[in-house]
N, C-alpha and C positions, 0 to 999 in steps of 0.2 A: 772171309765171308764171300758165299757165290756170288754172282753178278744180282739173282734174283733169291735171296736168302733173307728172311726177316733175320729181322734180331730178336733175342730170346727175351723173357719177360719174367722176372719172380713169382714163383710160385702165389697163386692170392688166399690160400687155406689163411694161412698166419695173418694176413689181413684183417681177414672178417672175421677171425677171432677177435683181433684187437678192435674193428669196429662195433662188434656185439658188448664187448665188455664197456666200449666207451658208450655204447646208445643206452643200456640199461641202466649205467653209471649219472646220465642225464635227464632221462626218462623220468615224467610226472610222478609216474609211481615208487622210484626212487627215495623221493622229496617229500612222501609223504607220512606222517605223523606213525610211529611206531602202533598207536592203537588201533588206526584203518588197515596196517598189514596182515591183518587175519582175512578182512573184507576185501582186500583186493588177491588174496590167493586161492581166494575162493571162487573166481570170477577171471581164472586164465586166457581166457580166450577174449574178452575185453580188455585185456590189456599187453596183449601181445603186438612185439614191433614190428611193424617193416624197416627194414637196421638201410636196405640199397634206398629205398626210399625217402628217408629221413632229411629234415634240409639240412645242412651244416655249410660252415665255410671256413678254410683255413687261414688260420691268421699268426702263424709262425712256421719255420722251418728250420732244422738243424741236421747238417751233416758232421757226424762223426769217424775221425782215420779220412777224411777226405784233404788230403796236404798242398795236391797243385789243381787247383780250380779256379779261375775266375769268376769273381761275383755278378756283373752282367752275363757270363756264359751262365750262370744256376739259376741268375733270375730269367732268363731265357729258355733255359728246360723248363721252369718250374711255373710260367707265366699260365699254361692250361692246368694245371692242379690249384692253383689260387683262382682260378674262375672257374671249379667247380662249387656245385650247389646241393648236392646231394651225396651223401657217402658211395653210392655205388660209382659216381662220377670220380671221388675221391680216389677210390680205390684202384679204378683204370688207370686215372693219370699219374699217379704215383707207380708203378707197375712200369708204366709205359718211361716217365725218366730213369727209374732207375735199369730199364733194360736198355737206356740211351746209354746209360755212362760205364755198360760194361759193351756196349758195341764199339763205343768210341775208344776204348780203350784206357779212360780214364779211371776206373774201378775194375778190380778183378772178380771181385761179389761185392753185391750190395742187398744190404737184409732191410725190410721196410718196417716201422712201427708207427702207431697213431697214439697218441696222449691230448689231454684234454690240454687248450691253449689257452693263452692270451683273450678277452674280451669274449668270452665264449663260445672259443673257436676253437677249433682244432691243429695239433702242432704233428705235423709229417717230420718223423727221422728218419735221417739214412743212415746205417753203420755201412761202412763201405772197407775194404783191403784197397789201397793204392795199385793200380794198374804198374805193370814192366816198364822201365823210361825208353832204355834202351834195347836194342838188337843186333844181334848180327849171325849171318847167316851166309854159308858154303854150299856150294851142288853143283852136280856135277850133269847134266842133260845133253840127251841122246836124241836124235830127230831131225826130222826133212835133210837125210844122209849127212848130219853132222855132229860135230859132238865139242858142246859149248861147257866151260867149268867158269864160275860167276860166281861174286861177292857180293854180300847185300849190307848196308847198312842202315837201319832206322829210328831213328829216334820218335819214341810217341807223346802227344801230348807238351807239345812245345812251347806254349805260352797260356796252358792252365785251361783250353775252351775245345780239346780232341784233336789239335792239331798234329799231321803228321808230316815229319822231313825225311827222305828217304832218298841216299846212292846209290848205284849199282855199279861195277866194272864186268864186263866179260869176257873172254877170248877164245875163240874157236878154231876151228880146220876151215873154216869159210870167216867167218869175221873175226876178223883180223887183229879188232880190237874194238869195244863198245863200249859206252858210258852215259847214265842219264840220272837225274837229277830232278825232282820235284815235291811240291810243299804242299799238301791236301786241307784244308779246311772247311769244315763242313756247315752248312747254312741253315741257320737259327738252329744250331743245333740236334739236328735232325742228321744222323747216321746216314739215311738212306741218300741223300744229297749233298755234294761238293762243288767246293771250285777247287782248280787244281792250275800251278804254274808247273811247266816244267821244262827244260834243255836238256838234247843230247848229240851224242857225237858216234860214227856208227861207219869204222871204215870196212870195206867188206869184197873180198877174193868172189869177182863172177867167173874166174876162168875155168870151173869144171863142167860152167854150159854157157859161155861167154871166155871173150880175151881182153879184160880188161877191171881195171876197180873203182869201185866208186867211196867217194866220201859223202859224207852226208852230217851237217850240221843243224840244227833246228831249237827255237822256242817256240813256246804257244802255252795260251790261257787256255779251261774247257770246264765246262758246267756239267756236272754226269746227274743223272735221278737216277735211283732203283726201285722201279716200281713190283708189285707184285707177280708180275708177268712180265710186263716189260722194260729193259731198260733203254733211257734213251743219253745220248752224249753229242753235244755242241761243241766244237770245238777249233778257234779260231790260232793260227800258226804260221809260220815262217818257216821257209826251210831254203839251206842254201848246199847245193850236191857239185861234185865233181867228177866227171867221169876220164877215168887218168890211165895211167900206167898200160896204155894199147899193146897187146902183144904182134908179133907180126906178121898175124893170118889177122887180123881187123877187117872186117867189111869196110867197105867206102862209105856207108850209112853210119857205120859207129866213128870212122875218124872223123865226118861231119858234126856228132852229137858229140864230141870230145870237147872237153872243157866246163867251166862254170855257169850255172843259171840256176834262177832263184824264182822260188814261189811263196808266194802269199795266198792261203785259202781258208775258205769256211767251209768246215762239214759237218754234216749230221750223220750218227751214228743210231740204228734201233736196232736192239737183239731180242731175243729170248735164248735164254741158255740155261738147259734142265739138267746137263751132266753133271756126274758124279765127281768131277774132277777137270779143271783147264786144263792139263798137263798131260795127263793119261789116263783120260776115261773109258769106262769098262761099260757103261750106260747112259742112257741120254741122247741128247739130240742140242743142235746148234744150231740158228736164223740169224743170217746178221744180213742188215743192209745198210750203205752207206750210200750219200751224196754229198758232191765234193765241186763247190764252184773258186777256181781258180782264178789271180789275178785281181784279186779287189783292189790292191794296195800297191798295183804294179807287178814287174816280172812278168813270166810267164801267164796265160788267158785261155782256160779250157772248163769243162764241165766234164764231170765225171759219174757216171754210177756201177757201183760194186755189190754185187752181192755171193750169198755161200751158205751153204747147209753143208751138216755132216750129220750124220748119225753111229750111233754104237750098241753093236747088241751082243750079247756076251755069246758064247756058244761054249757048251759045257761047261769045264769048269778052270782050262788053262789057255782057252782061246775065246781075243775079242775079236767080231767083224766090223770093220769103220768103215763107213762108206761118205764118199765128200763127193759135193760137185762145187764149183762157181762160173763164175762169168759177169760182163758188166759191157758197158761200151763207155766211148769215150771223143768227144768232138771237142773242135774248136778251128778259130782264124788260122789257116795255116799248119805247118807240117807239127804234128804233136812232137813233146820232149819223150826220149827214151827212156828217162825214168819212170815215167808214169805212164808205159803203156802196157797192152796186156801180153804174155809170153807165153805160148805153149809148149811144156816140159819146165823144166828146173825145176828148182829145192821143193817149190809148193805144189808139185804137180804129183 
């Protein structure tokens, strides 16, 4: 799923079939004495229903084929479809979970029914296929002059409520060797919002526009929303870098910045991202801005903001034109760390 993609929703035809068949199935006129059915079908239009309007309330629910769910996570999807009050309310909020539980990846399809309930209420089914547990995935990527082959693995749905765990290894002509690690679970249930922990390890050859490597180790927590337009990403980290292995043209400025120093920051991230594709888009366009204040927690103490557009427009039919720019500035107490400052030329230029 894009950055800014809903997630898809059950068709609602089959719905309101089965809300018609249950409102008329309830309906006064239903219930009434087989001799007054001549007089009431003679008087159509008096007794016609508003089925979206109708009040009802649902007072069961059953999922069927659904194997790793937890019960607080379904009563947490399912908390706005039990406080509907009207069938057409009905109809949304049911629609609306079960197109939760194929974004989450906990269902592959899920078909929706309504049956007449408990206490004269309505009982919402789900027939559902169980979603994929596991994953794994090979590629091979081309870009910013290097060329990276990567291991994915993920497991979905990890403790019954859309949880996802997910590693990655890489190894490139520029990095050297890569590895990260993180556990997404998304809040009250809702697709479009996460918390995410994650660690990685990221050691990486600058000497095709530098003479030197750096390591980089890091964790951090982060809060993502996907809104309709925009997304936004909090994200609170540690990161501890090395800049090592000096070749012996080094500037006196980079044997100064040689060695270890560690940051602690908080950043916010906002995008909008229309493209066709992260990886290799043919159309679209990309916003992104970040601010990043360093040093909460100790270490290193600076402020930072970044920002970047790109855009992509196809031209014919075997050629795209991208165009990017960025830029940002960057202060603080004394001489900035070389990791974090900005470069004109290399990989991203």
């Amino acid at each position: 799923m894009t950055d800014n993609a809903a997630y898809e929703v059950p068709s609602a035809g089959g719905l309101f079939r089965e809300a018609q068949r249950y409102a008329q199935a309830s309906s006064p006129a239903s219930r009434q004495p087989s001799d007054t059915g001549a007089q009431a079908s003679a008087q159509p239009s008096s007794q016609s229903l508003n089925i979206g309007a109708q009040n009802v309330r649902v007072t069961q629910f059953t999922a069927v084929g659904l194997t790793r769910a937890r019960n607080d996570f379904l009563h947490t999807l399912l908390d706005s479809t039990f406080k509907a009050q009207t069938f057409q309310q009905v109809l949304h909020e049911s629609r609306e979970a079960a197109g939760k539980l194929q974004a989450l990846g906990i269902a592959k399809q899920v078909s929706v029914a309504l049956d007449k309930g408990p206490h004269d209420g309505v009982r919402v089914v789900f027939r559902c296929e169980d979603g994929s547990r596991y994953a794994l995935k090979t590629g091979v990527n081309v870009g910013d002059d290097e060329g990276t082959a990567n291991v994915t693995g993920r497991i979905n749905n990890v403790w019954g409520g859309g949880e996802v765990l997910e590693a990655s290894y890489s190894r490139g002509s520029k990095t050297q060797a890569a590895f990260q690690g993180s556990l997404s679970v998304p809040v009250n249930a809702d697709p479009r919002r996460h918390i995410e922990v994650s660690a990685s390890q990221t050691a990486a050859d600058m000497r095709p526009y530098s003479t030197h490597d750096e390591v980089r180790r890091a964790v951090g927590v982060a809060y993502r929303a996907v809104g309709s337009v925009l997304t936004h990403d909090v994200r609170c980290s540690a990161m501890w870098r090395d800049i090592c292995n000096l070749g012996s043209e080094a500037s006196p400025t980079l044997r100064t910045e040689a060695g270890h120093t560690v940051k602690t920051s908080l950043a916010y991230t906002v995008s909008h991202d229309s493209r066709d594709s992260p990886t290799v888009p043919s159309r679209g366009s990309l916003v992104r801005a970040t601010a990043e204040v360093a040093g909460l927690l100790g270490g290193l103490k600076f402020a930072k903001v970044h920002g970047e557009m790109q855009t992509n427009q196809r031209v014919g039919t075997d050629f795209v034109l991208a165009t990017g720019v960025q830029g940002g500035v960057l202060v603080g107490p004394g001489r900035s760390p070389l990791s974090d400052r900005f470069f004109v030329g290399g990989q991203t230029s």
